[in-house]
C-alpha positions as CSV (number, residue, x, y, z in Angstrom):
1,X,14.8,-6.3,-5.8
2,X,11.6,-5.9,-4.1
3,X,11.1,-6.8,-0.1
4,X,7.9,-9.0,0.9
5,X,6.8,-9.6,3.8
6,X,6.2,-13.1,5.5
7,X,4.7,-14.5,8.3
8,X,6.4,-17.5,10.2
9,X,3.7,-19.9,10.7
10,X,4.5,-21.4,14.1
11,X,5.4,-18.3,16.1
12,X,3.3,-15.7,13.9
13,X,7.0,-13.7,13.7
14,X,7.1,-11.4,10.5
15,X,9.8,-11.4,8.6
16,X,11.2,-8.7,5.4
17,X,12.6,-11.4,3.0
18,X,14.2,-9.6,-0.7
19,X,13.8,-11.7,-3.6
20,X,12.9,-11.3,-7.6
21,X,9.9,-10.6,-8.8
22,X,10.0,-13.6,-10.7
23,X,10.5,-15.8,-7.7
24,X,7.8,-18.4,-6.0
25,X,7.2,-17.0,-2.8
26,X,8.6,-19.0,0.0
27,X,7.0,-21.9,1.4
28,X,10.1,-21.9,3.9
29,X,12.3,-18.8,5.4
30,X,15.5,-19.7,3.6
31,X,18.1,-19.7,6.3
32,X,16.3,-21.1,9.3
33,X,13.9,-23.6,7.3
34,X,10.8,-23.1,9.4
35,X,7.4,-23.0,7.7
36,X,6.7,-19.0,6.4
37,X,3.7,-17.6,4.3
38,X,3.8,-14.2,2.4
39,X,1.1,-12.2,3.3
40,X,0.1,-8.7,1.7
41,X,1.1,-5.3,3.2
42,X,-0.5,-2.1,2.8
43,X,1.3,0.7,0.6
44,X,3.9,3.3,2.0
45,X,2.3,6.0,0.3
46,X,-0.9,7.6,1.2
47,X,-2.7,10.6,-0.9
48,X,-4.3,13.5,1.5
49,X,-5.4,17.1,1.1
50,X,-6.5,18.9,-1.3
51,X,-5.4,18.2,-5.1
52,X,-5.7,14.2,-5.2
53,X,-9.4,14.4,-6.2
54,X,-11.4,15.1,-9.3
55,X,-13.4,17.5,-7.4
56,X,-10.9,19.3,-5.7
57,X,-9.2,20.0,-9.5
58,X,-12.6,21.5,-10.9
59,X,-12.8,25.5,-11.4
60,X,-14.3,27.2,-8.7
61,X,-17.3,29.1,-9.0
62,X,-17.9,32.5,-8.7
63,X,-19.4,34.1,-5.5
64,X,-21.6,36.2,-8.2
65,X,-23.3,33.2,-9.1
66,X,-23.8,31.6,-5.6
67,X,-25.2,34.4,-4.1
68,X,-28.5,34.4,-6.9
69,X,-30.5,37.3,-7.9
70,X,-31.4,39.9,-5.4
C-alpha cells in the first residue's frame, strides 16, 4: 500500500499515513482526530548524467567532419 503524506492543519506537523489507492484521502488523521490535508510530495527518484536524454543517446560525430576542409 502506498504512503501519502499529510499535513496537520493546526500545528502544520507532517505526517506518513499508508492507505489504498482506492481510499478518500483523509480529512482527519485517523488515530488522533485532528484536522489533516494530503499534500503532494516530490518523487524519490531523480535522473542525472549522461544517458537520460535524447541528445546524449544520438551517434557522435566524427572529428573528420568537425574539423572541415583544409
Amino acid at each position: 500500500m502506498p504512503t501519502y503524506l499529510y499535513k496537520n492543519l493546526e500545528t502544520g506537523e507532517i505526517y506518513e499515513l499508508v492507505q489504498s489507492m482506492r481510499d478518500d484521502a483523509y480529512t482527519t488523521h485517523p488515530e488522533t482526530g485532528v484536522p489533516v490535508k494530503r499534500i503532494l510530495a516530490r518523487p524519490a527518484i531523480a535522473f542525472k548524467g549522461s544517458g537520460f536524454y535524447a541528445n546524449d543517446s544520438r551517434p557522435k560525430e566524427s572529428s573528420d567532419k568537425s574539423k572541415g576542409s583544409e
